[in-house]
PAZAPA-4460 file (N, C-alpha, C; in steps of 0.05 Angstrom, whole numbers, plus 32768, in hexadecimal, padded with zeros to 4 digits):
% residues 119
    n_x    n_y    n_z   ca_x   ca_y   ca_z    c_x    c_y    c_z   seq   type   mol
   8011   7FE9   8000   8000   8000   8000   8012   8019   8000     1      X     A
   8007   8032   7FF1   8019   8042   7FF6   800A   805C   7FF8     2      X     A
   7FF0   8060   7FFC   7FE9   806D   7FFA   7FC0   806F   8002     3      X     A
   7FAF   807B   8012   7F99   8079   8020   7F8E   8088   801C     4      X     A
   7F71   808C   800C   7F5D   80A9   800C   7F5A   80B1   8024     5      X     A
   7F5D   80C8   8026   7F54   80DC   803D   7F41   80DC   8052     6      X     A
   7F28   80DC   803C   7F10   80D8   8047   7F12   80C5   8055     7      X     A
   7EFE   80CD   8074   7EF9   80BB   808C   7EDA   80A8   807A     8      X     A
   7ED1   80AF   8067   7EBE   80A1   805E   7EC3   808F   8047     9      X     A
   7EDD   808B   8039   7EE2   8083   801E   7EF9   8072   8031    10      X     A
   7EF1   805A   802A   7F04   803E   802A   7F13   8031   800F    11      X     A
   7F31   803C   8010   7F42   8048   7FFA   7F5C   8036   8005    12      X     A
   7F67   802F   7FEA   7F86   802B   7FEE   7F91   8030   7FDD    13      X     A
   7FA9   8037   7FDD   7FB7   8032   7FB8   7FCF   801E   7FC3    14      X     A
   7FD9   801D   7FA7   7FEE   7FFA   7FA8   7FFA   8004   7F8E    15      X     A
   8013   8005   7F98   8026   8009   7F7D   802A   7FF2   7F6E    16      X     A
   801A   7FE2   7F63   8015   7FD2   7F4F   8000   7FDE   7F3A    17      X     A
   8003   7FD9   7F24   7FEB   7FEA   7F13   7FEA   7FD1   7EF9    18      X     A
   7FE1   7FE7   7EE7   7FDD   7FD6   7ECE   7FF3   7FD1   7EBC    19      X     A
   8011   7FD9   7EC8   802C   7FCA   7EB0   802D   7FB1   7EBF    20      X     A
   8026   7FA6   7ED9   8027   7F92   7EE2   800A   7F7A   7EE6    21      X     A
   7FF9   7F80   7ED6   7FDD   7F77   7EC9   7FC2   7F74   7ED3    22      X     A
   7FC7   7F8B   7EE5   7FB7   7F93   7EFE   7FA1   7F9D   7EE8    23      X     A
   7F86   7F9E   7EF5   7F6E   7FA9   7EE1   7F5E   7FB1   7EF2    24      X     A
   7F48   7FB9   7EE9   7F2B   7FBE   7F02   7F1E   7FAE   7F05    25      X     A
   7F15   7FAD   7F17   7F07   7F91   7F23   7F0E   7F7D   7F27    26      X     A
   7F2E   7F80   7F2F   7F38   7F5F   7F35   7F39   7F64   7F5E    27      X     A
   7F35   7F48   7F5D   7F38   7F44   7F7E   7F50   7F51   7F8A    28      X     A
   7F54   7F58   7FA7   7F67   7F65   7FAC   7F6A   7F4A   7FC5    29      X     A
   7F77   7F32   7FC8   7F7F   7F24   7FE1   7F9C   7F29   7FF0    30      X     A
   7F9F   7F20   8002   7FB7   7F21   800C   7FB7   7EFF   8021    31      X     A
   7FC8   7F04   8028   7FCF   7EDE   8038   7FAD   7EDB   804F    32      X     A
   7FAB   7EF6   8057   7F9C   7EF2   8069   7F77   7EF8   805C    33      X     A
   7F73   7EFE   8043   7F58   7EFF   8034   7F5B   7F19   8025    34      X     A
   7F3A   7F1D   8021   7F33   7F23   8011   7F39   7F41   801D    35      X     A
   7F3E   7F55   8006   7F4B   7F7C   8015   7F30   7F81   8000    36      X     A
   7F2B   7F84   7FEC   7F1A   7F90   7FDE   7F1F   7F8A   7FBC    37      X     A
   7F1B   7FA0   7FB2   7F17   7FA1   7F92   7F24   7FB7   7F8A    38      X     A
   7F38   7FAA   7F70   7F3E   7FC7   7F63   7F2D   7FD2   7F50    39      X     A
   7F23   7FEE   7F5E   7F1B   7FFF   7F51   7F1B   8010   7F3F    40      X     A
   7F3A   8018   7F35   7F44   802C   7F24   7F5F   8021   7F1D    41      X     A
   7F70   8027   7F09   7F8C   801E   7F02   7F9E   802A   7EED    42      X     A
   7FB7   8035   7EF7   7FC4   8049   7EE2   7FDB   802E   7EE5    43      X     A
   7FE9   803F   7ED9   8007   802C   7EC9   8017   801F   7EE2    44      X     A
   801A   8032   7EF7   802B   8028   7F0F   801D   8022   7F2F    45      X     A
   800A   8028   7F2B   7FF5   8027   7F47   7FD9   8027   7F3B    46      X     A
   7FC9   8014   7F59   7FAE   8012   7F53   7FA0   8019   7F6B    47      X     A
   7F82   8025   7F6F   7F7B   8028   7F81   7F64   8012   7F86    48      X     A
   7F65   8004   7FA3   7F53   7FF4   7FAF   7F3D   8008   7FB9    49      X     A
   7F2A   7FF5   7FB0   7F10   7FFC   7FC4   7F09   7FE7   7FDC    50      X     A
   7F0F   7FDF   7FF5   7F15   7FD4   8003   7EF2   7FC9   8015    51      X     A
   7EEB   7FAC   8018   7EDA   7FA3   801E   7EC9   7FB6   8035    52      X     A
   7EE4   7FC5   8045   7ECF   7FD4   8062   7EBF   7FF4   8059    53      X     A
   7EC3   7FF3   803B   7EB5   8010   802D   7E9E   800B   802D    54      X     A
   7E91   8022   8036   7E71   801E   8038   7E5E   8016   801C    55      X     A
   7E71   8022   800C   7E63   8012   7FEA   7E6D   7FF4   7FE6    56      X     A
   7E7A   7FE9   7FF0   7E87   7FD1   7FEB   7E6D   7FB9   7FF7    57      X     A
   7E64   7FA3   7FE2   7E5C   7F96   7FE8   7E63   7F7D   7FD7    58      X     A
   7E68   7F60   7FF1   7E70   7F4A   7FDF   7E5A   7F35   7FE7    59      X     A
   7E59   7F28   7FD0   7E48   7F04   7FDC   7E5E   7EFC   7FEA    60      X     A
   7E56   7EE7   8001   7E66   7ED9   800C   7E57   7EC0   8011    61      X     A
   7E59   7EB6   801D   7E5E   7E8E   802B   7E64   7E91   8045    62      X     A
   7E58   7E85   8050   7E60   7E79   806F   7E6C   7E5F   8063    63      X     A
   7E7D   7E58   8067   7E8C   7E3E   8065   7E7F   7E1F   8075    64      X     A
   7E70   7E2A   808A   7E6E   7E13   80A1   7E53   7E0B   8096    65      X     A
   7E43   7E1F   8095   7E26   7E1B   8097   7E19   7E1E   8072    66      X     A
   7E2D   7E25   8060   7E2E   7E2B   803D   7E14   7E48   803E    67      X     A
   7E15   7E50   8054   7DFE   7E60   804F   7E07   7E7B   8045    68      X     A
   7DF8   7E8C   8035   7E01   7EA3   8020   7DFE   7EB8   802A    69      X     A
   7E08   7ED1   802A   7DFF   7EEB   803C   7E10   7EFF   8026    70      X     A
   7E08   7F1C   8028   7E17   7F30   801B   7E29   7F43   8036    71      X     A
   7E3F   7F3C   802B   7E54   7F56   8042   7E5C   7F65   8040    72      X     A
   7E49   7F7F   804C   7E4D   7FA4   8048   7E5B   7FA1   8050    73      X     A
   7E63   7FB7   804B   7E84   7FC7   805B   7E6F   7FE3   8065    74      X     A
   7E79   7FFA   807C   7E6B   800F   8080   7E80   802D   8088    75      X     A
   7E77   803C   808A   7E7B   8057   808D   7E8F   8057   809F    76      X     A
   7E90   8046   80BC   7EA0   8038   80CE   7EB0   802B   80CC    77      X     A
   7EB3   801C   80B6   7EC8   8010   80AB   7EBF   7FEF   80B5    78      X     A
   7EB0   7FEA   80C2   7E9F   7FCC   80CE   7E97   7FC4   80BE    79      X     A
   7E9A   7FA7   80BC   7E8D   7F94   80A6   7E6D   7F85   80B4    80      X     A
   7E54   7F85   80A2   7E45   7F77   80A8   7E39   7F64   8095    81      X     A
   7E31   7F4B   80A3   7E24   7F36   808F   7E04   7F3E   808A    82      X     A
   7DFC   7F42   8073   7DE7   7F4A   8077   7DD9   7F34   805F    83      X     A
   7DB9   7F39   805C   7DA8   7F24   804C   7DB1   7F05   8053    84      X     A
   7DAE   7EF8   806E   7DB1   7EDE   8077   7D9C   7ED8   807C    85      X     A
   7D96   7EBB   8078   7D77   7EB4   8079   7D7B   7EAC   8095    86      X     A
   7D59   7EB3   8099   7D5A   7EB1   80BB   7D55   7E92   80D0    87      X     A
   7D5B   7E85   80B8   7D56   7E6D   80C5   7D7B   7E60   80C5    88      X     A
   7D93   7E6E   80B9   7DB2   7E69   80B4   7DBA   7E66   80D2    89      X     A
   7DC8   7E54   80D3   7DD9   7E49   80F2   7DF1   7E5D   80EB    90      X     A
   7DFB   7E6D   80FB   7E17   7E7E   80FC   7E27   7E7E   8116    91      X     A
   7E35   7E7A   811A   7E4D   7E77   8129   7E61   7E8A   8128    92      X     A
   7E72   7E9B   8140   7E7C   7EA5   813F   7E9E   7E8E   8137    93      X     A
   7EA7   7EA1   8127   7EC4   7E8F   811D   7EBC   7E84   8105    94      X     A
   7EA2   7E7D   80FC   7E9A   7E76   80D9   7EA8   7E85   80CF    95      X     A
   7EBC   7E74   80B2   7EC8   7E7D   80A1   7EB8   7E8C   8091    96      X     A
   7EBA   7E9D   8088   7EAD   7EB1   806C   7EC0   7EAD   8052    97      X     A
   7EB3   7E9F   8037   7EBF   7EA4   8023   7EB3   7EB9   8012    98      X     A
   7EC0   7EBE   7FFF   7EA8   7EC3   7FE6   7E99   7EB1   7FD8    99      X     A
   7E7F   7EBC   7FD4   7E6C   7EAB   7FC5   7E75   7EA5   7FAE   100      X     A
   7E7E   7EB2   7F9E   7E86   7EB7   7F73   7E66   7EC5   7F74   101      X     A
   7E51   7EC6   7F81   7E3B   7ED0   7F6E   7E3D   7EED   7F71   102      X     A
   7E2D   7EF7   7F56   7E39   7F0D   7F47   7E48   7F15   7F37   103      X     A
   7E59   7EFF   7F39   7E79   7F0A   7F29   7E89   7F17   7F2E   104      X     A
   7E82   7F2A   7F42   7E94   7F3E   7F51   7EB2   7F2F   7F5A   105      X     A
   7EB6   7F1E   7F64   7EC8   7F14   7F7A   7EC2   7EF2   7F75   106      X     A
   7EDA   7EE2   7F6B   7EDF   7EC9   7F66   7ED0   7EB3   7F83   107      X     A
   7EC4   7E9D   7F75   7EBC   7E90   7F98   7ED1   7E89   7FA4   108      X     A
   7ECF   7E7E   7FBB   7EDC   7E74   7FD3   7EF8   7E8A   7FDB   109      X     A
   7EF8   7E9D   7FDB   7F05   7EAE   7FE1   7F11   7EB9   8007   110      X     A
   7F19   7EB5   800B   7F19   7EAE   802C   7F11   7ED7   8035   111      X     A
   7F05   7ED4   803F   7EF8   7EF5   8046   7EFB   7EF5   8064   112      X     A
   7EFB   7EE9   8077   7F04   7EEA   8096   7EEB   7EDB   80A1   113      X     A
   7EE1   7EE1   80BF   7EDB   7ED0   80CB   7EC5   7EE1   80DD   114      X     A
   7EAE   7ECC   80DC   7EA1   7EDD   80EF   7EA3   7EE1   8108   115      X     A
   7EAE   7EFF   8117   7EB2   7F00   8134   7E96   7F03   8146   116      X     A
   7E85   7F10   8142   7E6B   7F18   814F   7E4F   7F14   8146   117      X     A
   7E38   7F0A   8152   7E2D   7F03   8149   7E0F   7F0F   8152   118      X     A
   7DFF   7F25   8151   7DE5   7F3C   8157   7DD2   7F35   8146   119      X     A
***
């Protein structure tokens, strides 16, 4: 990373990787530990992420334990929530979260973190 939008409301990164190294828009952004977001924009030497905890950011995901499907906002706070789970889904705090693939947005089984809390 080399670089962070300003705004306390815009969940931003840049990455001195760009498009001479075959970076594009809309590819996944992972790292060892999951899923960071999506690149959004891309010049020759750097690209800017739009990062899962942005309040516009929304992915399908998977519970791994239970296969059950949910969408994960990101918000204004920078907190992630699972939202649209059917109300009858068993959840566990520590359930793996992947990506779904649905939409196209974001490839399946994508490791996205873990659920800590559960309201």
């Amino acid at each position: 990373m080399i670089g962070r939008d300003p705004s306390p409301f815009l969940r931003y990164v840049i990455i001195n990787i760009g498009s001479n190294e075959g970076v594009l828009p809309g590819m996944p952004v992972v790292t060892e530990k999951g899923l960071v977001g999506r690149v959004d924009a891309v010049i020759a030497e750097a690209a800017r992420v739009q990062l899962v905890t942005d309040a516009a950011s929304a992915v399908d995901v998977r519970l791994q334990a239970s296969n059950t499907e949910a969408m994960l906002q990101g918000s204004v706070t920078g907190e992630l929530s699972l939202n649209m789970i059917s109300q009858d889904a068993v959840i566990q705090t520590g359930d793996v979260v992947l990506t779904s693939g649905l939409g196209g947005t974001y490839p399946p089984n994508l490791l996205v973190g873990q659920v800590v809390s559960i309201s």
